[in-house]
C-alpha atoms as a printed R data frame, in Angstrom:
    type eleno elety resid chain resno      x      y       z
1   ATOM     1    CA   UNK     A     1  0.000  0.000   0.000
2   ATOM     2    CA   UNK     A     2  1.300  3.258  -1.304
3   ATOM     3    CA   UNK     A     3  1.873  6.125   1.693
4   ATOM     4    CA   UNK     A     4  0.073  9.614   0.602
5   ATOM     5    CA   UNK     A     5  1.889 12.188   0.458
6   ATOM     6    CA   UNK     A     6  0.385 16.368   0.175
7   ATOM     7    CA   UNK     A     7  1.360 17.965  -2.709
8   ATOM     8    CA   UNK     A     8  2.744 21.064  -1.094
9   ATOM     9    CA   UNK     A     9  4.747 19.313   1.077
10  ATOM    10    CA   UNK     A    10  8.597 18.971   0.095
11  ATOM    11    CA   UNK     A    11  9.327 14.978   0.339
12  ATOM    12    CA   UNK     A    12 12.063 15.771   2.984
13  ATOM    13    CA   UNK     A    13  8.845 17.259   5.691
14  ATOM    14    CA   UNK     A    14 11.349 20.260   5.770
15  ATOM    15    CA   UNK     A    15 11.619 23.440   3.733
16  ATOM    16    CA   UNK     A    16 14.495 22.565   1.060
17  ATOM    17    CA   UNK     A    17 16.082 25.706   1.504
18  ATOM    18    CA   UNK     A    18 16.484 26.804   4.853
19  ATOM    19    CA   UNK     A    19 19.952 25.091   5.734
20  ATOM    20    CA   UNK     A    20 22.672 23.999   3.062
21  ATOM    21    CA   UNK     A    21 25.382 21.897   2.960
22  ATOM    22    CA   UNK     A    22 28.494 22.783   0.298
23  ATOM    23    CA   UNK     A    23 30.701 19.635   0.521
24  ATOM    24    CA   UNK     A    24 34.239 20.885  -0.754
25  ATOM    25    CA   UNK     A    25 37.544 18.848  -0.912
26  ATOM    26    CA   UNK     A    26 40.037 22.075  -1.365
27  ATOM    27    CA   UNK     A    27 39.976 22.390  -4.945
28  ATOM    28    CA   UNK     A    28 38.692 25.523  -7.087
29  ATOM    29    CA   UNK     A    29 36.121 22.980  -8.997
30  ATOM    30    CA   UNK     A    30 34.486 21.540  -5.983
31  ATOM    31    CA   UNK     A    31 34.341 25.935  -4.605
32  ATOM    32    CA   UNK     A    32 32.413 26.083  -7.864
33  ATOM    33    CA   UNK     A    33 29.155 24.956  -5.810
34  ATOM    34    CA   UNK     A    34 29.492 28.078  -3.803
35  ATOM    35    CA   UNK     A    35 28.112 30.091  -6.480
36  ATOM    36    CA   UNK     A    36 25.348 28.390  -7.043
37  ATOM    37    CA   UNK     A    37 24.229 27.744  -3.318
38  ATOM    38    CA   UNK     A    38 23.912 31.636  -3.235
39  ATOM    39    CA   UNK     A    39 21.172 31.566  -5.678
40  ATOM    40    CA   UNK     A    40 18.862 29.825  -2.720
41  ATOM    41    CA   UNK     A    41 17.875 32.020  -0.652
42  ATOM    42    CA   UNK     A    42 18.759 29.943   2.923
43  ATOM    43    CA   UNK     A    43 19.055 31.363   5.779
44  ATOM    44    CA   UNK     A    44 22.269 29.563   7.038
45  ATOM    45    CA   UNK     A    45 24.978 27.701   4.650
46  ATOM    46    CA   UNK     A    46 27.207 25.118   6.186
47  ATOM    47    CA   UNK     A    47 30.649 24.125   4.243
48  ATOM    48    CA   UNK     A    48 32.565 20.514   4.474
49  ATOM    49    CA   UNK     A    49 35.711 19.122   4.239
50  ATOM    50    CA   UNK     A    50 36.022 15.638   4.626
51  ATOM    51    CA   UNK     A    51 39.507 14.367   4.312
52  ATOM    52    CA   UNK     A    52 39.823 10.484   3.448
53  ATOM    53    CA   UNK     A    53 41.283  8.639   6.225
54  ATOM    54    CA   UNK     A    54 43.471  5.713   5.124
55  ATOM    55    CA   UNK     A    55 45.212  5.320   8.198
56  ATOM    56    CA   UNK     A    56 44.751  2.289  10.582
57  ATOM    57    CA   UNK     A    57 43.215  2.596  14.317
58  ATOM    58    CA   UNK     A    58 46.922  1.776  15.336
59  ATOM    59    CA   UNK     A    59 48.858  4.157  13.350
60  ATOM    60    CA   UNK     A    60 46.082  6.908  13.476
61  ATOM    61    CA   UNK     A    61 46.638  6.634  17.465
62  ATOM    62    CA   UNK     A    62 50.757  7.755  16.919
63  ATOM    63    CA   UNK     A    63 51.545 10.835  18.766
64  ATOM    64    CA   UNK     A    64 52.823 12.295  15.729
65  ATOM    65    CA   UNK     A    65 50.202 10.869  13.439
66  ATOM    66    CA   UNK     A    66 47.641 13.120  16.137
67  ATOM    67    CA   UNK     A    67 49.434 15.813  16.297
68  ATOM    68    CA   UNK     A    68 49.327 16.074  12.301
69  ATOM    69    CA   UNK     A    69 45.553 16.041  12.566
70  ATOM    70    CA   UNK     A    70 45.822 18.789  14.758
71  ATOM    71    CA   UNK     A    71 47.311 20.452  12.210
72  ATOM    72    CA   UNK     A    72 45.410 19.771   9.086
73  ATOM    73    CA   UNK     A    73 42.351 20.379  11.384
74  ATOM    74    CA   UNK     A    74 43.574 24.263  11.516
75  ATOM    75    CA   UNK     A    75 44.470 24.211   8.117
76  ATOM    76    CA   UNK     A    76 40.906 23.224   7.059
77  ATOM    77    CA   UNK     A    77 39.131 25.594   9.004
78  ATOM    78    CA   UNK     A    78 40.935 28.447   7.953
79  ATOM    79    CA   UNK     A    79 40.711 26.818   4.467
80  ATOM    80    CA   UNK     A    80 36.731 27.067   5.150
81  ATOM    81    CA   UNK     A    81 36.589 30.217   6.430
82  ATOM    82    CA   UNK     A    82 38.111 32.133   3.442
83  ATOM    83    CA   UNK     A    83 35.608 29.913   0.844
84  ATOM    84    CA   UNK     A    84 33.177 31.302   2.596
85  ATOM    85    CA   UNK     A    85 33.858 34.867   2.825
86  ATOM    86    CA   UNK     A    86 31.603 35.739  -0.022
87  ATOM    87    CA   UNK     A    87 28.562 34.100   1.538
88  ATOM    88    CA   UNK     A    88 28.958 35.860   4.767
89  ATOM    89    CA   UNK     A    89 29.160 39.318   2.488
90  ATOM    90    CA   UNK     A    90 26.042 38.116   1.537
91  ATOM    91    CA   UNK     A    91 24.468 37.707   5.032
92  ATOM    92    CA   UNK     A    92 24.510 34.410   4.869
93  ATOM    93    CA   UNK     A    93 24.986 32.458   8.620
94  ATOM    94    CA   UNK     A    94 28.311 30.292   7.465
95  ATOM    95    CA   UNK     A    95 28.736 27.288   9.358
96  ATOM    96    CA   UNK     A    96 31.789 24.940   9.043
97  ATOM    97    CA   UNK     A    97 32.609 21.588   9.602
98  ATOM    98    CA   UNK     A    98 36.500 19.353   8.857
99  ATOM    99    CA   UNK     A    99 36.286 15.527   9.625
100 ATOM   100    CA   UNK     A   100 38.162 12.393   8.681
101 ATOM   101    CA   UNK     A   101 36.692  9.403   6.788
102 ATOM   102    CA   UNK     A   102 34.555  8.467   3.919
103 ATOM   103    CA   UNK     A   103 33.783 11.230   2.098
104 ATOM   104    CA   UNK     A   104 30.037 10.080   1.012
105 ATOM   105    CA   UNK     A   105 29.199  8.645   3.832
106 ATOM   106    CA   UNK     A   106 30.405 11.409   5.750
107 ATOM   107    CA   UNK     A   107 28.399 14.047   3.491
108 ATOM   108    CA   UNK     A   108 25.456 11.762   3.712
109 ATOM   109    CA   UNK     A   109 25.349 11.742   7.300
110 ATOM   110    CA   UNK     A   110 25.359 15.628   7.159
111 ATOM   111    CA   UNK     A   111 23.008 15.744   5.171
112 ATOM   112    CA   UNK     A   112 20.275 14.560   7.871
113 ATOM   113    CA   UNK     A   113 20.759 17.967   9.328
114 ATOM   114    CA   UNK     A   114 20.503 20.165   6.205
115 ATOM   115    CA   UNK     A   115 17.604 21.012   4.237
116 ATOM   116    CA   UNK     A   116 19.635 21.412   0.748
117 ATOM   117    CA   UNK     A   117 23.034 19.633  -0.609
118 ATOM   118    CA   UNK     A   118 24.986 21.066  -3.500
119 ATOM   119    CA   UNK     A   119 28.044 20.274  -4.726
120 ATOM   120    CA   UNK     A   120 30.191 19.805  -7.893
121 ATOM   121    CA   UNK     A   121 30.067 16.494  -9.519
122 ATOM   122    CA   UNK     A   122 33.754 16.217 -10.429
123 ATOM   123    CA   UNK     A   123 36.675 18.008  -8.188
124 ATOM   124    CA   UNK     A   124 40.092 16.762  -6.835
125 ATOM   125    CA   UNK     A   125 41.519 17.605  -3.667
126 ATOM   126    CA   UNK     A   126 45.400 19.239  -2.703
127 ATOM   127    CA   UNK     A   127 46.618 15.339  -3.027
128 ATOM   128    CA   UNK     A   128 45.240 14.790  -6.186
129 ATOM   129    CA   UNK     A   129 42.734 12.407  -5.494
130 ATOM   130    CA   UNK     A   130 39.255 12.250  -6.766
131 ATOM   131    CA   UNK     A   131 37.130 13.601  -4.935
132 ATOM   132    CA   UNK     A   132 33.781 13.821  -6.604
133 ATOM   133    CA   UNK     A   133 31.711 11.953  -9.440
134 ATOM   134    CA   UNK     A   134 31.508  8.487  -7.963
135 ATOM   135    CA   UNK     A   135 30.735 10.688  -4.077
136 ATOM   136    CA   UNK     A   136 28.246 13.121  -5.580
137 ATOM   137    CA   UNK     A   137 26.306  9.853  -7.105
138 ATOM   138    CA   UNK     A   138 26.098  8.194  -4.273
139 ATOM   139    CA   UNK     A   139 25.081 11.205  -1.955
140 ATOM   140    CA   UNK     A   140 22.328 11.641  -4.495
141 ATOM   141    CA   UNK     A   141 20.862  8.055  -4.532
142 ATOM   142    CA   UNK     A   142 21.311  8.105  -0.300
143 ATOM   143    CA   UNK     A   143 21.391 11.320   1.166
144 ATOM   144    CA   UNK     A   144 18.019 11.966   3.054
145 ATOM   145    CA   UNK     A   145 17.686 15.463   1.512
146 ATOM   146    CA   UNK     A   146 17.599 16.865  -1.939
147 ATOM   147    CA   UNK     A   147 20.946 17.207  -4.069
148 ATOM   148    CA   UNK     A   148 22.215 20.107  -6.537
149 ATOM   149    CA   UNK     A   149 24.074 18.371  -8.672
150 ATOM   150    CA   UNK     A   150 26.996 21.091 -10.686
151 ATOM   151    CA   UNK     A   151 28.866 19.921 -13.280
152 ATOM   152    CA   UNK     A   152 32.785 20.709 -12.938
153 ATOM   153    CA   UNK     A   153 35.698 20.585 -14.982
154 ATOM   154    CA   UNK     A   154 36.601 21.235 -18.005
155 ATOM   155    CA   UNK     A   155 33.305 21.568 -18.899
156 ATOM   156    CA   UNK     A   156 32.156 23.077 -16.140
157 ATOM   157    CA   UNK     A   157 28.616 24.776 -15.540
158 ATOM   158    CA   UNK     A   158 28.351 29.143 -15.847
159 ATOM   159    CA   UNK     A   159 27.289 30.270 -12.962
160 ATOM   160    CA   UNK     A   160 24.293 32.631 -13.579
161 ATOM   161    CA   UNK     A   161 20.641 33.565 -12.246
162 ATOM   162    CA   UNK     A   162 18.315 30.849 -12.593
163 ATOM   163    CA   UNK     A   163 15.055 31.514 -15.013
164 ATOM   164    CA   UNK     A   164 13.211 28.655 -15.017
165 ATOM   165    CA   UNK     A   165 12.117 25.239 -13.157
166 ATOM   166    CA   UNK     A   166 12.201 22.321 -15.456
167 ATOM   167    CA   UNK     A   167 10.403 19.233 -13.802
168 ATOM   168    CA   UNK     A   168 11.161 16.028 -16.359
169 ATOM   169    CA   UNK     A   169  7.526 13.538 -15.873
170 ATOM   170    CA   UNK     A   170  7.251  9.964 -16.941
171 ATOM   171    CA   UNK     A   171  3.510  9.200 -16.215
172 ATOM   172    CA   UNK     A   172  4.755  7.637 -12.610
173 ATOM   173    CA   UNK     A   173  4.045  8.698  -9.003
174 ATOM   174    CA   UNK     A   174  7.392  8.700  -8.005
175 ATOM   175    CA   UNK     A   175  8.752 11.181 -11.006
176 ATOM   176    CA   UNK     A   176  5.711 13.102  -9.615
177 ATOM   177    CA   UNK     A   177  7.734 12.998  -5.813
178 ATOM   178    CA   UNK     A   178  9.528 16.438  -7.314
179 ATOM   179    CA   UNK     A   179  6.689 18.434  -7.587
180 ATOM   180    CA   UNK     A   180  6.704 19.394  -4.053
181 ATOM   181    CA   UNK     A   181 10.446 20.723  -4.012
182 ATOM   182    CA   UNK     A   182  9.553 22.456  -7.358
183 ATOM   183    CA   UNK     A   183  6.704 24.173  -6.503
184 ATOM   184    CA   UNK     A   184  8.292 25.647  -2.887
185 ATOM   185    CA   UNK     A   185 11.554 26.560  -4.930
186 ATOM   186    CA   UNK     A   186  8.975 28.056  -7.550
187 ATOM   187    CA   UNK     A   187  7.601 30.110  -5.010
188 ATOM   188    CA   UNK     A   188 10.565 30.972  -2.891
189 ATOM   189    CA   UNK     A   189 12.618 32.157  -6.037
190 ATOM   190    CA   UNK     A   190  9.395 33.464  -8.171
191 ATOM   191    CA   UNK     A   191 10.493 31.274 -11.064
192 ATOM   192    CA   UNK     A   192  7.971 29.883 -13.233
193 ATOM   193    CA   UNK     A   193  7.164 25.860 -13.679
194 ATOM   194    CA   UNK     A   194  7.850 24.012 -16.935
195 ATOM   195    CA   UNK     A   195  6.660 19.867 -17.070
196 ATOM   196    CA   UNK     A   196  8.239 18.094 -19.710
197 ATOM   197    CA   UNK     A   197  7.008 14.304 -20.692
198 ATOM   198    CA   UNK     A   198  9.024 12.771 -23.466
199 ATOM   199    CA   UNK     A   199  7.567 10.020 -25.326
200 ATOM   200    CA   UNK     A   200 10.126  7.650 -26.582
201 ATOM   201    CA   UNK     A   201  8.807  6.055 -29.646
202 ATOM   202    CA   UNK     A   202 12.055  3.848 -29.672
203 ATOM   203    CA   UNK     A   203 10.856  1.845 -26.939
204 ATOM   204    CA   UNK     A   204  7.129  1.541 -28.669
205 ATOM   205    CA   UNK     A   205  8.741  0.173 -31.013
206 ATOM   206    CA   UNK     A   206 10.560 -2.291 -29.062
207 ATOM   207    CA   UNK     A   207  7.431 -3.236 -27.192
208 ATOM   208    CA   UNK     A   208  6.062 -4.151 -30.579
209 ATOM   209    CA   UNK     A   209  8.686 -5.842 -31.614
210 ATOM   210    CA   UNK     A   210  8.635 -7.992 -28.231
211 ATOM   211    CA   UNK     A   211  5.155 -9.336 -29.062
212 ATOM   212    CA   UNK     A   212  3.707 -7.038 -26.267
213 ATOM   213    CA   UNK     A   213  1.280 -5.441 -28.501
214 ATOM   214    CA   UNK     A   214 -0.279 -6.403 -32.222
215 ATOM   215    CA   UNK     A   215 -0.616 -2.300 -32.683
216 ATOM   216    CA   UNK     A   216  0.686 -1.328 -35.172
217 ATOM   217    CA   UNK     A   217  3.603  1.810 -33.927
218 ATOM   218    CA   UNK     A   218  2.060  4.643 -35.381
219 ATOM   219    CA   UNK     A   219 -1.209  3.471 -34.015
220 ATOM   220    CA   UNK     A   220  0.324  3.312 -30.747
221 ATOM   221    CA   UNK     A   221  2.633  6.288 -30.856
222 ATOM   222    CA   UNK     A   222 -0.483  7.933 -31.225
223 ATOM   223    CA   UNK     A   223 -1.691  7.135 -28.729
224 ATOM   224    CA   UNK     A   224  0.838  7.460 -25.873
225 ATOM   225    CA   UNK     A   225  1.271 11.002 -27.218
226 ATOM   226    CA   UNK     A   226 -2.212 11.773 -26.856
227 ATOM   227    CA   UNK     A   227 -2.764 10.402 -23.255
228 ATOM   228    CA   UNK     A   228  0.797 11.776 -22.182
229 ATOM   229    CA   UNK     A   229 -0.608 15.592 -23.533
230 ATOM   230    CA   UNK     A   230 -3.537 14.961 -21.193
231 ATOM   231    CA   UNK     A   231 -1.513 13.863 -18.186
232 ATOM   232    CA   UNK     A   232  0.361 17.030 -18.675
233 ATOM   233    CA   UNK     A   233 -2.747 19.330 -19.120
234 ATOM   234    CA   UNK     A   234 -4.176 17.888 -15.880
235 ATOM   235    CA   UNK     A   235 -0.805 18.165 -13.848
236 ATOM   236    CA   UNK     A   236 -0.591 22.128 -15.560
237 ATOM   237    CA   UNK     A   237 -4.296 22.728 -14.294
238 ATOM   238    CA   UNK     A   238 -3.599 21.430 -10.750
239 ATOM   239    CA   UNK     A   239 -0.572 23.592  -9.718
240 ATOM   240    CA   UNK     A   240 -2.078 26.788 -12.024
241 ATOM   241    CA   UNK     A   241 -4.470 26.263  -9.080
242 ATOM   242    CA   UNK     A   242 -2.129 27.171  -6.794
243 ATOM   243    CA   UNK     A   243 -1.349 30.406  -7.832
244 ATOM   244    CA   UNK     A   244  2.175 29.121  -9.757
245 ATOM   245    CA   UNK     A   245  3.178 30.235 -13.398
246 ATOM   246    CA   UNK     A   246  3.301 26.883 -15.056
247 ATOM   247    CA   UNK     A   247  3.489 25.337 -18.220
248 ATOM   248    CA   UNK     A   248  3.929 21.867 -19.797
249 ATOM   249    CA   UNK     A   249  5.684 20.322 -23.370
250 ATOM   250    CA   UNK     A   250  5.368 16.967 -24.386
251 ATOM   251    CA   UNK     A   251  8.679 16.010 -26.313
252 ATOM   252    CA   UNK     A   252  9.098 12.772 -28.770
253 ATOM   253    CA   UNK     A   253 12.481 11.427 -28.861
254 ATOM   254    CA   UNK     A   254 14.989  9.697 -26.655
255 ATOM   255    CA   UNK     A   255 14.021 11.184 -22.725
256 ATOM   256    CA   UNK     A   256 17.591 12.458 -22.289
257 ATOM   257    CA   UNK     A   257 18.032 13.602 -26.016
258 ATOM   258    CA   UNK     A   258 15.304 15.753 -26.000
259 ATOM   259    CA   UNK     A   259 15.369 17.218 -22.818
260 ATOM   260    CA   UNK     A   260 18.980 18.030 -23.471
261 ATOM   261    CA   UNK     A   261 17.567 19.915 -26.899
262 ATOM   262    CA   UNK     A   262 15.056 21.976 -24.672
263 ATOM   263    CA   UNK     A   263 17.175 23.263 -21.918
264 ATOM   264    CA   UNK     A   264 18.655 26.866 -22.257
265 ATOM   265    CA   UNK     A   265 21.394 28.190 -19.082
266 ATOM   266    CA   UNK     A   266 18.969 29.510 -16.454
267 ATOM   267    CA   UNK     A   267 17.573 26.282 -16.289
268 ATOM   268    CA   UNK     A   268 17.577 24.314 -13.046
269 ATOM   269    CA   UNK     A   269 16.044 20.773 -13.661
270 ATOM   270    CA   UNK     A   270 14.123 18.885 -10.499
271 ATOM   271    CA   UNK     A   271 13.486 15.618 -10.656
272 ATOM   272    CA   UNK     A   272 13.612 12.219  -8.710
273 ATOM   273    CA   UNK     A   273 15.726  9.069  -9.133
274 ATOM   274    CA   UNK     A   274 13.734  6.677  -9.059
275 ATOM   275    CA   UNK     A   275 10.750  7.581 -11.065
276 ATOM   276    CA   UNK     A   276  9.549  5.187 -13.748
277 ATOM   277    CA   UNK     A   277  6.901  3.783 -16.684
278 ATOM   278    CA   UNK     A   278  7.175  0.235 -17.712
279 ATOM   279    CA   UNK     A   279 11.714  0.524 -17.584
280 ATOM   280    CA   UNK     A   280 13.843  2.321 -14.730
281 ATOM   281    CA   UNK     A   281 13.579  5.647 -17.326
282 ATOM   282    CA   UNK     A   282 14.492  8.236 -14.733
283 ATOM   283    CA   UNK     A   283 17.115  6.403 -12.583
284 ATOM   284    CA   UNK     A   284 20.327  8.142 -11.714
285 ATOM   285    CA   UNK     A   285 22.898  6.550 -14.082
286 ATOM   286    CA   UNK     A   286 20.755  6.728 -17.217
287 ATOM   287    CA   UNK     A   287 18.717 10.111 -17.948
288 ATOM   288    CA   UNK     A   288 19.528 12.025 -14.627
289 ATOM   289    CA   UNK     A   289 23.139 11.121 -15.103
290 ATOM   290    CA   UNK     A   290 23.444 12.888 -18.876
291 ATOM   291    CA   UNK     A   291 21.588 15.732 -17.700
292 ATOM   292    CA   UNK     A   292 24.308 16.430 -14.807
293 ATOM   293    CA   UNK     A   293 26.856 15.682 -17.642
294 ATOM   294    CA   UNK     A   294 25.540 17.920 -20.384
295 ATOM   295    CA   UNK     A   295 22.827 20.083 -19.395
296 ATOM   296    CA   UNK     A   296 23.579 24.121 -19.440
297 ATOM   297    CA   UNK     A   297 22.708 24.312 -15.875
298 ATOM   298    CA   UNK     A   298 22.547 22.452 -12.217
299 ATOM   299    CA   UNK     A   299 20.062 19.521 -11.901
300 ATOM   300    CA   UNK     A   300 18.429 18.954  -8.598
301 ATOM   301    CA   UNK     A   301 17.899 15.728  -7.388
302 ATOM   302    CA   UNK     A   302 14.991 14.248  -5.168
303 ATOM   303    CA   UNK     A   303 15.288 10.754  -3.553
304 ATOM   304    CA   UNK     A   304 12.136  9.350  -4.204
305 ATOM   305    CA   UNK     A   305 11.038  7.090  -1.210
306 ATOM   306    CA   UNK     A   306  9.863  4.005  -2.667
307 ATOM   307    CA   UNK     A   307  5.859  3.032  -2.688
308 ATOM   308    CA   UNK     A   308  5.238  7.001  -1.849
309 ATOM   309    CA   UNK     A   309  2.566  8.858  -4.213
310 ATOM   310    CA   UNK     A   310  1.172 12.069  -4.041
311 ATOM   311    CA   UNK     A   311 -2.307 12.811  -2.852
312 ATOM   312    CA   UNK     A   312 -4.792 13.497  -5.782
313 ATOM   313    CA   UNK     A   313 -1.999 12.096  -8.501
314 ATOM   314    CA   UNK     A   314 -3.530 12.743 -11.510
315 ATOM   315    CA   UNK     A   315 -1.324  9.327 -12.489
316 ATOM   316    CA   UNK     A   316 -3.684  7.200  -9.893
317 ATOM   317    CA   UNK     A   317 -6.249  7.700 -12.116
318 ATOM   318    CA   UNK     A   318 -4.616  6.901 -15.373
319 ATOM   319    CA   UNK     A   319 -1.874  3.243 -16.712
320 ATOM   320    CA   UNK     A   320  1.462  4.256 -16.061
């Protein structure tokens, strides 16, 4: 049995902007977050370091292995304090925080007390290690709260004002689970809504081709299209409701193809991990994961508890 969940309430019971959490590992790609975590209006902003710890409980416990934490501990903080000089310019409450260990599970577990998480998706810290890309995936499929994901690199994201709210839909309940962080952003930063359903006519094929259907694929490309449009106009209808500028475009093409086509910088996309019609469409690793690769701008990521729906879905009513 699916738990309900309101529409206007953020999946995380907490507003999604009110505390944030910059993980940074010393590098000037990973301090590319910064600028974006200044676009959200949050009341305090709290920045991590998390250096790896490969030592052993015995060697670790050396008198001279201690007294170098001590050391690297004062390093960090003053590290921490100039990255986040700017944000306390901008009246921002700056918290900090330096830690050994993991550096996922670390940010993870930091992440129970924030209301926001953004950080780069690529970055390497003084010793050259890697600090991001594998960490920022796996704080975004685990981390109780939702993730900013921001490309870095080489091809790293522009930081610039953010226009729009782009919320990608699949027909499913739990692609629907980022409508409530999309609508309080939407009102919080006066940006308008835009839904986007893509209807992949590759996989009608396939489906055809599988013996799942006798249609023939125009037949049934049709019709997706037309009951996708409607699932949009209903969803549109709802949150125009609410008093939210919103508007919706149904796309034909590969899901992460076409969305890539439609995004412009000023974008931010929200959408879940987990949500789903028929295939695993939306999971992080497959559509979510070429977004944070390519798109123009950061993509926000809600964990999606599993077997959760929203109240009133227009989706309940309607075949994946």
């Amino acid at each position: 049995m699916q738990a309900n969940r309101s529409l206007d309430r953020p999946s995380n019971d907490r507003l999604t902007d009110e505390r944030i959490l910059v993980p940074l590992d010393g590098s000037p790609v990973a301090e590319s977050a910064l600028a974006f975590a200044e676009l959200i209006p949050a009341r305090s902003i709290r920045l991590l370091l998390v250096e790896p710890d490969t030592m052993g409980p015995t060697l670790a416990s050396a008198p001279e292995v201690a007294a170098w934490r001590v050391e690297r501990a004062a390093l960090a903080e003053a590290y921490l304090q100039r990255a986040g000089e700017r944000l306390q310019r901008l009246g921002r409450q700056l918290e900090t925080m330096f830690t050994f260990g993991d550096p996922a599970t670390r940010i993870i577990e930091e992440a129970k007390h924030v209301d926001l998480v953004v950080m780069t998706t690529h970055g390497r810290g003084t010793g050259g290690r890697a600090m991001f890309g594998s960490v920022a995936d796996r704080v975004a499929r685990h981390a109780p709260t939702a993730t900013m994901m921001v490309r870095g690199g080489a091809r790293a994201i522009v930081p610039g004002p953010l226009t729009r709210l782009l919320v990608p839909l699949d027909g499913s309940p739990l692609a629907e689970g980022a409508l409530p962080t999309a609508m309080h952003l939407a009102r919080n930063l006066r940006l308008p809504l835009h839904l986007v359903r893509v209807v992949d006519r590759e996989s009608l094929v396939g489906l055809i081709l599988a013996g799942v259907t006798a249609e023939r694929p125009a037949r049934l490309a049709e019709a997706s299209a037309k009951e996708a449009q409607a699932y949009l106009d209903r969803w549109c209808a709802r949150l125009a409701e609410r008093n939210l500028a919103v508007d919706c475009r149904l796309l034909s093409g590969s899901p992460a193809v076409a969305l890539l086509d439609l995004l412009q910088p000023g974008d931010l996309v929200v959408m879940t991990t987990h949500g789903r019609t028929g295939v695993r469409r939306w999971l992080l690793g497959s559509v979510a994961d070429k977004l944070v690769r390519a798109a123009p701008g950061p993509v926000l990521i809600v964990r999606a508890e599993s077997g959760e729906a929203l109240e009133e879905a227009p989706s309940s009513a309607m075949p994946g």
